[in-house]
C-alpha positions in Angstrom: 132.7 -7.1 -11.2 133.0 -9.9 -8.5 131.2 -11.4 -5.3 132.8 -12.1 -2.1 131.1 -13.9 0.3 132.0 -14.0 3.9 130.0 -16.7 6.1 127.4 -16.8 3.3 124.3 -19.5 3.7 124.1 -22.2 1.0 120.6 -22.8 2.1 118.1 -21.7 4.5 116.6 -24.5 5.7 119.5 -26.3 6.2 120.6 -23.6 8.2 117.3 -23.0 10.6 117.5 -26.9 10.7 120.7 -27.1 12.0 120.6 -24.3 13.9 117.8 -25.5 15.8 119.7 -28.8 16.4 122.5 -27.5 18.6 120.0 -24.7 20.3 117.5 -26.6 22.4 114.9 -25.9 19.3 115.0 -21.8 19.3 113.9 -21.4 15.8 115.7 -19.4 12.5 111.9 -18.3 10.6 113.3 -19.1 6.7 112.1 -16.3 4.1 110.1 -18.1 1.7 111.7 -16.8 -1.6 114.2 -19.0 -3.7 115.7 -16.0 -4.4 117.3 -16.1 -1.2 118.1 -20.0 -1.5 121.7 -19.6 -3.2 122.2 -23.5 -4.0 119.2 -22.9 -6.7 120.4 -19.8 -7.8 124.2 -20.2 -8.4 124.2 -21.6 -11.5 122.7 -18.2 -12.6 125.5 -16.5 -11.5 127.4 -14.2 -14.0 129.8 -12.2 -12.1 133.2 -11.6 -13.5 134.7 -13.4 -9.9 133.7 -15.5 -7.0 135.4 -15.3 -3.7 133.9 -17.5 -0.7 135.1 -17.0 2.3 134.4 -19.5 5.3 135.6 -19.8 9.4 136.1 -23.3 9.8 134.9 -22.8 13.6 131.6 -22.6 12.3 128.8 -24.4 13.7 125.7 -24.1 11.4 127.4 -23.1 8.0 129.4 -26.0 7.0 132.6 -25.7 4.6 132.0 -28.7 2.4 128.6 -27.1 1.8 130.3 -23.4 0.5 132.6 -24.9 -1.2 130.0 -27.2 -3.3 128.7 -23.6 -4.0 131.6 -22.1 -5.0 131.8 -25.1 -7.5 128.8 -24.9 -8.9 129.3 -21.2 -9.5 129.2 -21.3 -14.0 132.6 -19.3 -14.0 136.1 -20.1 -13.9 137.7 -17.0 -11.9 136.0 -18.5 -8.6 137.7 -20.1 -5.0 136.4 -20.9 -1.3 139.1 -20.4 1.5 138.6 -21.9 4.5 139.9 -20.0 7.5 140.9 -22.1 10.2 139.9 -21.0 14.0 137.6 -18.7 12.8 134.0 -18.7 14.0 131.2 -16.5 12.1 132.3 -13.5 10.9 135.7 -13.5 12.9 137.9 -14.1 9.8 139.3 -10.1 9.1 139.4 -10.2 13.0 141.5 -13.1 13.6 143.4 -13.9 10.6 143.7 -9.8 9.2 147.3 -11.0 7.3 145.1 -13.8 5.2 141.7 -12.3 4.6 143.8 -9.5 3.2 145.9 -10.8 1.1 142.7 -13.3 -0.1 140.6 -9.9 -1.2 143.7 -8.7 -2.5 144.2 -11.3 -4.7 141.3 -11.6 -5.5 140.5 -8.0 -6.4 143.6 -8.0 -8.9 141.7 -11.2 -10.7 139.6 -8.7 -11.6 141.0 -6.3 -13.3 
């Protein structure tokens, strides 16, 4: 089995922080759970794969913080691709040909 990740979070507060920042203070409300806080968790992670994928357009999920993630991931079948002008969730949308062959390749890592 494998994971991929599109825009994922690497940690909520970071993210309401920043998010705040560059809104005039409109709040993100963190769930308290460090279930949900992937930076403690990922060196937990057993699946067979990691795939991270990241816009590099993105204003309040930084790339250098997914890919730490993706490093810290304890498994060796594991990468982070950075899409460039792609904002949040725009990467199948604006670079279809890429994403594809990414989950491709990644998929046949799996088998």
């Amino acid at each position: 089995s494998g994971v991929i990740a599109e825009s994922p979070y690497a940690s909520q507060d970071t993210l309401a922080k920043r998010f705040g920042q560059q809104n005039d203070g409109r709040l993100v409300k963190p769930i308290v759970s460090d279930k949900l806080e992937p930076m403690k968790n990922i060196r937990n992670f057993r699946a067979g794969g990691l795939l991270v994928l990241h816009g590099a357009n993105e204003k309040y999920i930084l790339s250098n913080e997914l890919d730490a993630l993706t490093q810290l991931a304890p498994i060796s079948n594991k990468k982070f691709i950075d899409f460039a002008d792609c904002d949040h969730l725009e990467i199948p949308f604006k670079a279809t040909q890429k994403f594809g062959e990414a989950v491709d390749n990644f998929l046949s890592s799996l088998e």
